[in-house]
VEXLUM-415337 format. One record per residue: residue in three letters; x, y, z of N, C-alpha, C in turn; residue number from 1. Coordinates in Angstrom, 1 decimal. Each point is the difference from the previous one (the first is absolute). Layout:
BEGIN
<node Ala,<X,Y,Z>,<X,Y,Z>,<X,Y,Z>,NUM>
...
This chain:
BEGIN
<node Unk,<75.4,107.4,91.4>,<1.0,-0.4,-1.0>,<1.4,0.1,0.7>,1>
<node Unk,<0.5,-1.2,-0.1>,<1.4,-0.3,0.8>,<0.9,1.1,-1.0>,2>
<node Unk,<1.5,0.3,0.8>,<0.7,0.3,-0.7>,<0.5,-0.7,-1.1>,3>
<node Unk,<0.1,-1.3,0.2>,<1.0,-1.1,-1.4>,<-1.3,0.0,-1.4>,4>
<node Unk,<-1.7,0.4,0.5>,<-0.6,0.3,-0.9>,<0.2,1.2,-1.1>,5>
<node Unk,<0.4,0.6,0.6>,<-0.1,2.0,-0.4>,<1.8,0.0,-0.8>,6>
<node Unk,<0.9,-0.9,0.3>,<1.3,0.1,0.1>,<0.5,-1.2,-0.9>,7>
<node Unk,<-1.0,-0.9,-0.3>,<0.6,-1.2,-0.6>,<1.3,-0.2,-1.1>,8>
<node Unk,<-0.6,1.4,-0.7>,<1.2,0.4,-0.9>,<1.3,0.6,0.2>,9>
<node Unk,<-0.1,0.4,1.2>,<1.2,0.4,0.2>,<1.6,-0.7,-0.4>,10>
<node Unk,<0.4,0.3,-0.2>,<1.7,-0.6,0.2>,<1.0,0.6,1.4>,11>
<node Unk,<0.6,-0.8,0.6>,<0.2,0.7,1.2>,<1.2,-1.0,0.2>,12>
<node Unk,<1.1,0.5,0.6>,<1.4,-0.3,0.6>,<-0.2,0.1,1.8>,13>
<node Unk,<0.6,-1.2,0.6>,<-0.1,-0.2,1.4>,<1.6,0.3,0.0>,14>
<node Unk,<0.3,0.5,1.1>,<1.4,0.4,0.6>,<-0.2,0.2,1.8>,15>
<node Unk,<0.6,-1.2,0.7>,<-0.1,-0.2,1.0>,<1.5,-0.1,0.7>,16>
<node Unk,<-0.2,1.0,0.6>,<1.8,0.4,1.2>,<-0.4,-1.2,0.9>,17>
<node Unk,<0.6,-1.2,-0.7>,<-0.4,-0.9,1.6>,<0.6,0.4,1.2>,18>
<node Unk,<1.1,0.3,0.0>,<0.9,0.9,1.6>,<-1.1,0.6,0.9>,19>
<node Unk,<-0.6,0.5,-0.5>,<-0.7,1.1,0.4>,<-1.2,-0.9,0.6>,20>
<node Unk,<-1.2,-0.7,-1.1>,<-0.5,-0.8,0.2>,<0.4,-1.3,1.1>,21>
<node Unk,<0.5,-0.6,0.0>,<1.4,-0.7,0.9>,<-0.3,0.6,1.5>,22>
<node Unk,<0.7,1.2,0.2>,<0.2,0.4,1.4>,<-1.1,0.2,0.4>,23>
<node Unk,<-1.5,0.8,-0.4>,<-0.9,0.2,0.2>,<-1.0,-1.0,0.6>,24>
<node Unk,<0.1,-0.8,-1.0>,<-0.8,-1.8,0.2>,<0.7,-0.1,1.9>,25>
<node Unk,<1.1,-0.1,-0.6>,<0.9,-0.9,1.6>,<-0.3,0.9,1.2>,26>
<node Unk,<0.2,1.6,0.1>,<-0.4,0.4,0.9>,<-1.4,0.4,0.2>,27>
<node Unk,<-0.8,-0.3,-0.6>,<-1.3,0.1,0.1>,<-0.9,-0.8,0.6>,28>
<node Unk,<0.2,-1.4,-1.1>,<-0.7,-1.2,0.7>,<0.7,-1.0,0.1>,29>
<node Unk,<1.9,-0.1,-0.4>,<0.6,-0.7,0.7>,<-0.1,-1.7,-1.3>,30>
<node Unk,<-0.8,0.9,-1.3>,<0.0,-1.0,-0.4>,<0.4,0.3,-1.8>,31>
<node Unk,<0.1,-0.7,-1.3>,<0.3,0.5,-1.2>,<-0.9,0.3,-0.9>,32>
<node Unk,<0.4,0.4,-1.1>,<-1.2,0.7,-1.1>,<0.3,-1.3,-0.7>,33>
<node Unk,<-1.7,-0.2,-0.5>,<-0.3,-1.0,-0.9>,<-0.3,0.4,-1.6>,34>
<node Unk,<1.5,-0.2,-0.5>,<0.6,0.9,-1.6>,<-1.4,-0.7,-0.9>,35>
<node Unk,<-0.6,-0.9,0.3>,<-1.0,-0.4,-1.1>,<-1.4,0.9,0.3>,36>
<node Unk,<-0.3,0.2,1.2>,<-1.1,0.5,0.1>,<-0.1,1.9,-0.2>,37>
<node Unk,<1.5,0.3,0.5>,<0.4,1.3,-0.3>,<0.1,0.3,-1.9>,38>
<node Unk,<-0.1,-1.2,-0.5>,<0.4,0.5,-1.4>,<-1.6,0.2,-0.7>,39>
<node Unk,<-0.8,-1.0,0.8>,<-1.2,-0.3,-0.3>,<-1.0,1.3,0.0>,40>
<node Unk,<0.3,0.5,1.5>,<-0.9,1.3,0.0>,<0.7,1.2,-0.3>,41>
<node Unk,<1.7,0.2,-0.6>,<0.4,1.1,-0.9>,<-0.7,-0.3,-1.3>,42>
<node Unk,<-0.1,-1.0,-0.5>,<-0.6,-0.2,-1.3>,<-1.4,0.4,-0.4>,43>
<node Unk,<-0.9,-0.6,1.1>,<-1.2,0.2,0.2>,<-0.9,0.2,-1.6>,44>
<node Unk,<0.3,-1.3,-0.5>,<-0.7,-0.5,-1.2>,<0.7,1.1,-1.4>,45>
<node Unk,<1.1,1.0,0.3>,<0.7,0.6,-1.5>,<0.9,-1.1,-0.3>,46>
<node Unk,<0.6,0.2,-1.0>,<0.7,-0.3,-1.2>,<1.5,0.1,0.1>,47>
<node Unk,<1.0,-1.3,1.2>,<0.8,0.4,0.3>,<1.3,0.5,-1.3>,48>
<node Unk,<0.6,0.5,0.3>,<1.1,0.8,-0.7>,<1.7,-0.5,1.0>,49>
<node Unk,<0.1,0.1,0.9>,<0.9,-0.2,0.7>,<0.1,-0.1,1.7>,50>
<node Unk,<-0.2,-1.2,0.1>,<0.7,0.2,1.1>,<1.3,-0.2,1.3>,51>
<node Unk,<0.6,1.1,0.3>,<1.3,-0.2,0.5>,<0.2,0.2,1.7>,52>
<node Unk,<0.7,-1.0,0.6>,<0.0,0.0,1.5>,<1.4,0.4,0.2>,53>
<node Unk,<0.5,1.0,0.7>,<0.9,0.7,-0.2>,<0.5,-1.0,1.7>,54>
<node Unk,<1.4,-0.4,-0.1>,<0.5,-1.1,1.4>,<1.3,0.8,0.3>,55>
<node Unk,<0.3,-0.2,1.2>,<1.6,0.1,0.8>,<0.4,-1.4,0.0>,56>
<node Unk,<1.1,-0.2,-0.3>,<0.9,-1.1,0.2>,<0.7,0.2,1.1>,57>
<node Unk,<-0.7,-0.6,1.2>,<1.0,-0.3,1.4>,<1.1,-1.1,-0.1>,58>
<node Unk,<-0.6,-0.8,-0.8>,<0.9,-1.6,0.4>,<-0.9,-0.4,1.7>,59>
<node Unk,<-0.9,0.2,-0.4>,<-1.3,-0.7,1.2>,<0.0,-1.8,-0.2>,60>
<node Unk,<-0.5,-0.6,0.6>,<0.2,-1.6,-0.5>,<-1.0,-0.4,-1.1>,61>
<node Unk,<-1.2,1.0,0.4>,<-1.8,-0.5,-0.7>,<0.2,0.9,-1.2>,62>
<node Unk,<1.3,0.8,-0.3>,<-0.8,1.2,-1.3>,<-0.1,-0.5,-1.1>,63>
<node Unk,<0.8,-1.2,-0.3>,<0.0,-0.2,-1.5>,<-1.1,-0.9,0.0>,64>
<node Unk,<-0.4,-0.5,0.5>,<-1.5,-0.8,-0.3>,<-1.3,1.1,0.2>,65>
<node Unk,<0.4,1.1,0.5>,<-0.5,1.2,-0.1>,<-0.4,0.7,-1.4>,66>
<node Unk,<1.0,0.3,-0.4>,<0.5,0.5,-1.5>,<-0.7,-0.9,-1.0>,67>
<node Unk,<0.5,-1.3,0.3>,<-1.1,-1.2,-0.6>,<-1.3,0.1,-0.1>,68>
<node Unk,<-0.5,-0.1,1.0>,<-1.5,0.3,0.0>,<-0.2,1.2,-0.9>,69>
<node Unk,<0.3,1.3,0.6>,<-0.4,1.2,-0.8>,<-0.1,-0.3,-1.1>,70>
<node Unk,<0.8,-0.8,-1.3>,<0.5,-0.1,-1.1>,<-1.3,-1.0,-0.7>,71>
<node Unk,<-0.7,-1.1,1.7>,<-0.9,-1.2,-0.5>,<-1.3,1.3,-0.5>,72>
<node Unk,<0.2,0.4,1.2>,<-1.4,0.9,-0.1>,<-0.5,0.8,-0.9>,73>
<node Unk,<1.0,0.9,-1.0>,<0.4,0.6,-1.3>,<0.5,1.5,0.4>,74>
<node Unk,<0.7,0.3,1.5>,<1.0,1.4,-0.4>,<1.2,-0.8,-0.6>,75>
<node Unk,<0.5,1.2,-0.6>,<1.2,-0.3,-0.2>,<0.9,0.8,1.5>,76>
<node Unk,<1.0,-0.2,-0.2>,<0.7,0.2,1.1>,<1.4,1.3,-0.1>,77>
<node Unk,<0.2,0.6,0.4>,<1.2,1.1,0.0>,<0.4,-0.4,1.1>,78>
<node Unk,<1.5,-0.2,-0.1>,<0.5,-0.3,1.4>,<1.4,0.6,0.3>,79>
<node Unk,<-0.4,0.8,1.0>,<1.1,0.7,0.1>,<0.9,-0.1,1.9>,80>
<node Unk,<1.5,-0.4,-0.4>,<0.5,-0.1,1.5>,<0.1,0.7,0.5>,81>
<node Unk,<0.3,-0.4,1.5>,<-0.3,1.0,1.4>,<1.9,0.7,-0.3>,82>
<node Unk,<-0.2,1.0,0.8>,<1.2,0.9,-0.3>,<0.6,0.2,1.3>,83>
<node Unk,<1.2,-0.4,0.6>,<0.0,0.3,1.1>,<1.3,0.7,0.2>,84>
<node Unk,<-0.2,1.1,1.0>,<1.2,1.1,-0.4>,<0.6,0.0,1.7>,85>
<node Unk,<1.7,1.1,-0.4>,<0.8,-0.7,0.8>,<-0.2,0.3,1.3>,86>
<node Unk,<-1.1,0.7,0.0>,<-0.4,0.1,2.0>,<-0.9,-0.7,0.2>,87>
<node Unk,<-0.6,-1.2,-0.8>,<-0.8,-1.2,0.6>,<-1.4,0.2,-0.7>,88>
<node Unk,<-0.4,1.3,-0.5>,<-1.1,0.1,-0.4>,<-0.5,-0.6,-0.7>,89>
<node Unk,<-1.4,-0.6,-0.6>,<-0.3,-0.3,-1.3>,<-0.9,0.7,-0.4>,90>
<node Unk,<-0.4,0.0,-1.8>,<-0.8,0.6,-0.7>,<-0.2,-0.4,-1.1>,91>
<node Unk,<-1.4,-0.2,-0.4>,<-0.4,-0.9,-1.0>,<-1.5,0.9,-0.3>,92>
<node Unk,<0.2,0.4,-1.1>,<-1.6,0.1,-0.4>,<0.2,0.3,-1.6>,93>
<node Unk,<-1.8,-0.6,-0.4>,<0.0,0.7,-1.6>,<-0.8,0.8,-0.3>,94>
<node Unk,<-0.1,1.2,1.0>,<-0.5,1.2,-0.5>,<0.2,0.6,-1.2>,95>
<node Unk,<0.8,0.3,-0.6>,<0.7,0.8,-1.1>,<-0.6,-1.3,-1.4>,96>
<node Unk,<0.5,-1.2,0.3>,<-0.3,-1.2,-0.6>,<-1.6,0.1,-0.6>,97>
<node Unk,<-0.9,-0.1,1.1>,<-1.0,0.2,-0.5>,<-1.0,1.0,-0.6>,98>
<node Unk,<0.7,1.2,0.2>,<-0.3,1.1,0.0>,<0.3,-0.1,-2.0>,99>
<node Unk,<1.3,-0.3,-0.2>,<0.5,-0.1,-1.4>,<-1.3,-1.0,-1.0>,100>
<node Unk,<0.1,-1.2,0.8>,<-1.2,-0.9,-0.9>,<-1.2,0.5,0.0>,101>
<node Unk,<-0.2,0.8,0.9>,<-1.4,0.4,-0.2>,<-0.6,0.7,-1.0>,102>
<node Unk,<1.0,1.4,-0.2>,<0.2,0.6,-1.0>,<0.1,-0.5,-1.1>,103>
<node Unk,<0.8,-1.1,-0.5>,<0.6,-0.8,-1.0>,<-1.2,-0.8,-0.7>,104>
<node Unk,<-1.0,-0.5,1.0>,<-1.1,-0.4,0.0>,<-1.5,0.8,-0.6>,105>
<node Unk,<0.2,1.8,0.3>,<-1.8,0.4,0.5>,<0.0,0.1,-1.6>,106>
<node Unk,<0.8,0.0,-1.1>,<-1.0,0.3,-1.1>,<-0.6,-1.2,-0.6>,107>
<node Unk,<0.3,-1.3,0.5>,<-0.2,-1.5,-0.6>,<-1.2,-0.3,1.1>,108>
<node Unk,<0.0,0.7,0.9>,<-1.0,-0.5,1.0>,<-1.3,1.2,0.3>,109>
<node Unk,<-1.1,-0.6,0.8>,<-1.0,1.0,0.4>,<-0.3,0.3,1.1>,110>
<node Unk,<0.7,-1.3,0.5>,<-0.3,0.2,1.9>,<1.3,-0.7,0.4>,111>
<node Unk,<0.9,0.7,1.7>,<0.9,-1.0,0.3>,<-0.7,-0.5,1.8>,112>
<node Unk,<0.3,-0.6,0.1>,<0.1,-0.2,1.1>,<1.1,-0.4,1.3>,113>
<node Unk,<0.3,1.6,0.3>,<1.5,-0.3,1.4>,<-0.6,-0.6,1.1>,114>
<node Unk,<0.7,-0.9,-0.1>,<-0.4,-0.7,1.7>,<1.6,0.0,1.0>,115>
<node Unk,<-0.4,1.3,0.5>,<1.1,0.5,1.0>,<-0.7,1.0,0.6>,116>
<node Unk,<0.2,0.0,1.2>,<-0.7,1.6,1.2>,<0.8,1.1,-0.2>,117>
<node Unk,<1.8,0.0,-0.6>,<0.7,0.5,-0.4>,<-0.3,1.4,-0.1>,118>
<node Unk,<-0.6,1.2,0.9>,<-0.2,1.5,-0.7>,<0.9,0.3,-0.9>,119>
<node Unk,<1.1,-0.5,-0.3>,<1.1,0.8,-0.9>,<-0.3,-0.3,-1.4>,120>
<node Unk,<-1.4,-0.9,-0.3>,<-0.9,0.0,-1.3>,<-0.9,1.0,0.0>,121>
<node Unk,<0.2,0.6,0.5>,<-1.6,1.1,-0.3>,<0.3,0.8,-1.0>,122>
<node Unk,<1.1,1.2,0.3>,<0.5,0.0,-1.9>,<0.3,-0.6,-1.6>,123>
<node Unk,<-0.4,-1.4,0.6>,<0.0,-0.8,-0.9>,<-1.8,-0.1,-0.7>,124>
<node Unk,<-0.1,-0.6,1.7>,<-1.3,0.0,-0.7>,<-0.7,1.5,-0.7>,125>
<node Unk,<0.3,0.7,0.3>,<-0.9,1.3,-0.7>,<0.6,0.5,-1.0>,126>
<node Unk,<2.0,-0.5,-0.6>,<0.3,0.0,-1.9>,<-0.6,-1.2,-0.2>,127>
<node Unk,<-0.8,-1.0,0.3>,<-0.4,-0.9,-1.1>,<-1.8,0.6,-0.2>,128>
<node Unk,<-0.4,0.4,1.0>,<-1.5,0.1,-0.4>,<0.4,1.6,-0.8>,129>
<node Unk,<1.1,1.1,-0.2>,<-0.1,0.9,-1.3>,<0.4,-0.9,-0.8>,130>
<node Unk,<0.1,-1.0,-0.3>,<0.5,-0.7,-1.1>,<-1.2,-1.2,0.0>,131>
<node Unk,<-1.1,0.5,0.6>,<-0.8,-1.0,-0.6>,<-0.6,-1.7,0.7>,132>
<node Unk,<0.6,0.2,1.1>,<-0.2,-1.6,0.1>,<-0.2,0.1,1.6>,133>
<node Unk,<-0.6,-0.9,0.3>,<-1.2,0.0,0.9>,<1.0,-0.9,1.1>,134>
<node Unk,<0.4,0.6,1.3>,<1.0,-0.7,0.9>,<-1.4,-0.6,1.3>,135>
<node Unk,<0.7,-1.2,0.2>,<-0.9,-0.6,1.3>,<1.1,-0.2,0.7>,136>
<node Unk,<0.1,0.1,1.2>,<1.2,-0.2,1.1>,<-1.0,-1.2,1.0>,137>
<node Unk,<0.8,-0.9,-0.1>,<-0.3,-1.2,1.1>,<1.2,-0.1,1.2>,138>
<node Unk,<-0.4,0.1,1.1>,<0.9,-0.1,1.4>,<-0.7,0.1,0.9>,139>
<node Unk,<0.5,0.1,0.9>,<-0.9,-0.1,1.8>,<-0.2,1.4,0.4>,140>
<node Unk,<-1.3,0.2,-0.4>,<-0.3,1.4,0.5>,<0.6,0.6,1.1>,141>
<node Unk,<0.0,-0.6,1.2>,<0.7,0.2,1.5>,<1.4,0.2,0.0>,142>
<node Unk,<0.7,0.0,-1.3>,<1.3,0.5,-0.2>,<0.3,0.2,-1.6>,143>
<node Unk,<-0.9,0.7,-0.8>,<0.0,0.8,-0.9>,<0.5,1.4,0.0>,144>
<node Unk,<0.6,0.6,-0.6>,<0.2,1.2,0.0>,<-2.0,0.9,-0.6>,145>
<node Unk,<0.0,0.5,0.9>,<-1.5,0.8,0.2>,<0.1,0.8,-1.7>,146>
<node Unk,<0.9,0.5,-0.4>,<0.1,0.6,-1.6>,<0.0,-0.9,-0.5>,147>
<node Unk,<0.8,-1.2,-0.1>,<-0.4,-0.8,-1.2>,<-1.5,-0.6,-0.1>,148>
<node Unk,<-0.5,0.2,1.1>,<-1.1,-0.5,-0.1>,<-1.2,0.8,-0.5>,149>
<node Unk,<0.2,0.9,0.0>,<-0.8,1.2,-0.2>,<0.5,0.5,-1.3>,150>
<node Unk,<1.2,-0.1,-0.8>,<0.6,-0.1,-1.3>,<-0.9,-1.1,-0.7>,151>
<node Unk,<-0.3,-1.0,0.3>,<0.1,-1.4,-0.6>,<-1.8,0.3,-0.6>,152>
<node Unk,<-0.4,-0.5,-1.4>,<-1.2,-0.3,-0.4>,<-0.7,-0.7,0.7>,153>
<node Unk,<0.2,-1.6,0.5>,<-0.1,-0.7,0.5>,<1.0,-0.2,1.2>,154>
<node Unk,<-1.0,-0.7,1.4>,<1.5,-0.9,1.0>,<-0.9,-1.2,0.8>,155>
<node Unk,<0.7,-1.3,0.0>,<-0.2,-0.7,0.6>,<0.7,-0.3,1.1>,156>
<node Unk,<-1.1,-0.4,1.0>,<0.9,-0.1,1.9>,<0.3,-1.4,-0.3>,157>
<node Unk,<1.0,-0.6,-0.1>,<0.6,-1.0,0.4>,<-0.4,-0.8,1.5>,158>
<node Unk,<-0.1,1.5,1.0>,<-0.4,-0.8,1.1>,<-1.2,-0.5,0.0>,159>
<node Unk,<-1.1,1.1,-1.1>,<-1.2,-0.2,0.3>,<-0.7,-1.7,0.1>,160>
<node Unk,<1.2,-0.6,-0.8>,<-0.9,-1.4,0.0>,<1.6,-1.5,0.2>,161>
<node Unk,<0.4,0.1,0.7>,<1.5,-0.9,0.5>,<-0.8,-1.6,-0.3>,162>
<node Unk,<-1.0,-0.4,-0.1>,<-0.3,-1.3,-0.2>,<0.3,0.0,-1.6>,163>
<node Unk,<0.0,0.4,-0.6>,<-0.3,0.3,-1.5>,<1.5,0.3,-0.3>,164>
<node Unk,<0.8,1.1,0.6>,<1.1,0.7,-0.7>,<1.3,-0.8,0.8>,165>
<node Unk,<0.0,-0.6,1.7>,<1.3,-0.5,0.1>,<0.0,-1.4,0.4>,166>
<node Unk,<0.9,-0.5,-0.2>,<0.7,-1.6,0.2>,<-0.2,0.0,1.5>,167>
């Protein structure tokens, strides 16, 4: 019995740090995540509830046909700009961001699905499972945080199958 059999009822929220996803893809295999097939096997035959692709706004040339797509595919989009401070630095992330929805989310939902290697969810993930709700973390094992993975109900290797997961 597959999981999407045992689970079909679920209701489940996708929340995907593409940054995170993003850098990983590129230095991994040099190539991008395919947001349809990643939404495909976070869903894995439940009952979607939401799904949100959390983006940095570079002012890149390709992002807003980027943003587009996400939007074809059914995340919605959070888009938050890059911050750049007066010694040259930048910093952009939606840790905190997702951390909030998720929360905002676990009583309407049953399962979420983080697709980020991000360790700095492992806390997360283990207040949403005392609160009930069943976390699956999707990212590239080969650069997952080893706790989140070990925190997580479920995890899918992204690398495990690159014909299937990137562009």
């Amino acid at each position: 019995m597959t999981r999407s059999e045992t689970h079909g009822t679920q209701r489940v929220a996708v929340l995907a740090d593409s940054q995170n996803l993003y850098h990983t893809a590129r230095s991994l295999h040099e190539r991008n995540i395919d947001y349809a097939e990643l939404l495909d096997a976070a869903v894995d035959g439940r009952s979607l509830t939401r799904a949100i692709a959390y983006v940095i706004k570079a002012n890149a040339p390709e992002e807003e046909s980027f943003f587009d797509a996400l939007v074809d595919i059914g995340f919605e989009t959070r888009i938050k700009e890059i911050r750049t401070f007066g010694d040259g630095s930048k910093k952009a992330d939606w840790d905190v961001g997702m951390s909030l929805d998720a929360v905002s989310l676990a009583e309407h939902i049953d399962a979420v699905a983080l697709c980020t290697g991000d360790g700095d969810f492992t806390r997360l993930c283990r207040h949403l499972q005392h609160e009930g709700v069943r976390v699956d973390v999707i990212a590239f094992e080969e650069s997952t945080a080893e706790d989140l993975i070990a925190a997580a109900d479920g995890f899918i290797d992204l690398g495990s199958d690159p014909d299937r997961f990137l562009l």
